[in-house]
LOMARZA-997476 format. One line per field, with one value per residue (C-alpha): x, y, z; residue number from 1. Coordinates in nm, 3 decimals, padded with zeros to 5 digits. Each point is the difference from the previous one (the first is absolute). Last residue first. Example, Ala and Ser with C-alpha at 12.3 -4.5 7.8 and 13.67 -1.06 7.14 Angstrom:
2
c1 = [01.367,-00.137]
c2 = [-00.106,-00.344]
c3 = [00.714,00.066]
num = [2,1]
***
This chain:
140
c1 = [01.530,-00.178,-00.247,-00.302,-00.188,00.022,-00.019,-00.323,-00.126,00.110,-00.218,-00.283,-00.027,00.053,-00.282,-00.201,00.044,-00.046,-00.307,-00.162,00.147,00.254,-00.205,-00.257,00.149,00.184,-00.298,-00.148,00.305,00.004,-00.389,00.079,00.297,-00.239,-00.245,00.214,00.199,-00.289,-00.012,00.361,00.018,-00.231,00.154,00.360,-00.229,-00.097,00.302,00.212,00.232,00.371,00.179,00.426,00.168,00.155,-00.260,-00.220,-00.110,-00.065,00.149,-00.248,-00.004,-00.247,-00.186,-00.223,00.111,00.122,00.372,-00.025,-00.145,00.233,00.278,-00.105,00.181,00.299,-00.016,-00.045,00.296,00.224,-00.131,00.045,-00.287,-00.132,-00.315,-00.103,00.360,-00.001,-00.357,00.173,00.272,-00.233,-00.192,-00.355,-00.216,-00.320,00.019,-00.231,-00.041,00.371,00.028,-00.249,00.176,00.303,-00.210,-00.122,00.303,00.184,-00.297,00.030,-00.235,-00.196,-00.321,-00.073,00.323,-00.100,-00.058,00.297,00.227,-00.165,00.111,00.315,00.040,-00.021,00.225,00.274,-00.106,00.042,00.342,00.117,-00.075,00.115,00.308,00.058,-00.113,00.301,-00.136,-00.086,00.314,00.250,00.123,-00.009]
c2 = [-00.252,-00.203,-00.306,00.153,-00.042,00.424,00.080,-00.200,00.156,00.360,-00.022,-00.130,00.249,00.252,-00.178,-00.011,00.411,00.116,-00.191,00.149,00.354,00.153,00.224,-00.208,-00.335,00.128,00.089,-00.339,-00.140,00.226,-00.089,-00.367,00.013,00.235,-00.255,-00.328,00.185,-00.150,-00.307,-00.033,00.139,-00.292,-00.320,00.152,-00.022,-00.372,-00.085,00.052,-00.283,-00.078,-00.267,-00.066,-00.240,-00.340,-00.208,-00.280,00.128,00.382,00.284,00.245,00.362,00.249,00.307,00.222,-00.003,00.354,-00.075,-00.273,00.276,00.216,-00.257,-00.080,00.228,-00.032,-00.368,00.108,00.228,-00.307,-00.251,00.266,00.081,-00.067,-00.014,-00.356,-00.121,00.146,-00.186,-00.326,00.055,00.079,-00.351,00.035,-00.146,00.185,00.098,00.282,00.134,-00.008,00.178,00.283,00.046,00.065,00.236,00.218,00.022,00.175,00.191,00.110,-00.035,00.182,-00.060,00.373,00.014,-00.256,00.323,00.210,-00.342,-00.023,00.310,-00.038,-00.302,00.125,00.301,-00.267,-00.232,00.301,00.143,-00.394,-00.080,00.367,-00.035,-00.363,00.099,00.286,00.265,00.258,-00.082,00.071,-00.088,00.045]
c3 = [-01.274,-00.205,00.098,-00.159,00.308,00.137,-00.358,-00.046,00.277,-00.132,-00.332,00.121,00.282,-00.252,-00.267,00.307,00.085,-00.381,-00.017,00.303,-00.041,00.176,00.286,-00.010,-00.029,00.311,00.181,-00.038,00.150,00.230,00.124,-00.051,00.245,00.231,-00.013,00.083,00.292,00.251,-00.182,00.042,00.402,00.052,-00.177,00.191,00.296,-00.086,-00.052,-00.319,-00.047,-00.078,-00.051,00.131,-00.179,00.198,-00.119,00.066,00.358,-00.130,00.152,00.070,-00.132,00.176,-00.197,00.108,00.358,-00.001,00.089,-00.288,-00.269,00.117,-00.007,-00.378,-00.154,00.177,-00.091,-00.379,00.057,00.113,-00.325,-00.259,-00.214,-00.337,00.193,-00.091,00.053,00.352,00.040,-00.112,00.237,00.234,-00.003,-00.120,00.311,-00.157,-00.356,-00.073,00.357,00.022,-00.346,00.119,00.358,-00.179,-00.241,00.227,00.195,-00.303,-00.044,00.371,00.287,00.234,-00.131,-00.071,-00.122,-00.297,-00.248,00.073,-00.031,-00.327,-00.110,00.145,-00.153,-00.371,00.092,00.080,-00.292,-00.236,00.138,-00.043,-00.316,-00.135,00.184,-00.166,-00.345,00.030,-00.259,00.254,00.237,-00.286,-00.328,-00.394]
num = [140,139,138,137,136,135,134,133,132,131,130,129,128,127,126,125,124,123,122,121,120,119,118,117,116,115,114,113,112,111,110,109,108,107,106,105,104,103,102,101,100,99,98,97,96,95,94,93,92,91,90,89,88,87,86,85,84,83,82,81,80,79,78,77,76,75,74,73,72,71,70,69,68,67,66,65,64,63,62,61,60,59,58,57,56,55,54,53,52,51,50,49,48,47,46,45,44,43,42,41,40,39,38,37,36,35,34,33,32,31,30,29,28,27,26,25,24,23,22,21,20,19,18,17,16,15,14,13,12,11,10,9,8,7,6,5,4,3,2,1]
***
């Protein structure tokens, strides 16, 4: 048996794409994306992390994370300083970046809440559960 409906790949994939647009319809209002969201998120979390780290972080690739984060840059959410002890770039949200966050922070919690609602609360953990420890599994 074959094809795109039992691929585990296209099914991955079809649901995180629907997944983020209906967060991305959610964070609008803030003008950002989900994808931004959670940059900003992980720099908040771990201020100064180097972007290779980040990259690793979000099992991306070192040159789209830096297109990622552009935006963010352009925007002045985010800056990246070159520390004196190293020759890695850090980031940092400033105080703006700080700003947009909180502002974003209720209609993040307001999909997320709508998500458990629409999938079910236990059924949505055990799914993020479930694909985190995919993403870190070390395969593939």
């Amino acid at each position: 048996m074959s094809g795109p409906d039992l691929c585990h790949c296209f099914a991955l994939k079809r649901a995180a794409r629907h997944t983020a647009r209906f967060y991305d319809r959610h964070l609008a209002a803030a003008g950002l994306k989900t994808s931004q969201f959670t940059l900003m998120g992980m720099v908040k979390r771990d201020p100064g992390i180097g972007i290779a780290r980040l990259a690793v972080l979000m099992v991306m690739e070192r040159t789209t994370l830096l297109r990622a984060l552009k935006p963010l840059q352009e925007a002045g959410w985010v800056e990246s300083r070159r520390p004196s002890h190293g020759r890695a770039y850090e980031l940092i949200l400033t105080d703006a970046g700080s700003a947009k966050l909180e502002e974003a922070e209720p209609l993040w919690l307001a999909a997320q809440a709508a998500f458990e609602t629409s999938v079910g609360a236990s059924d949505a953990a055990g799914f993020r559960a479930a694909v985190l420890a995919m993403a870190f599994s070390g395969e593939g």
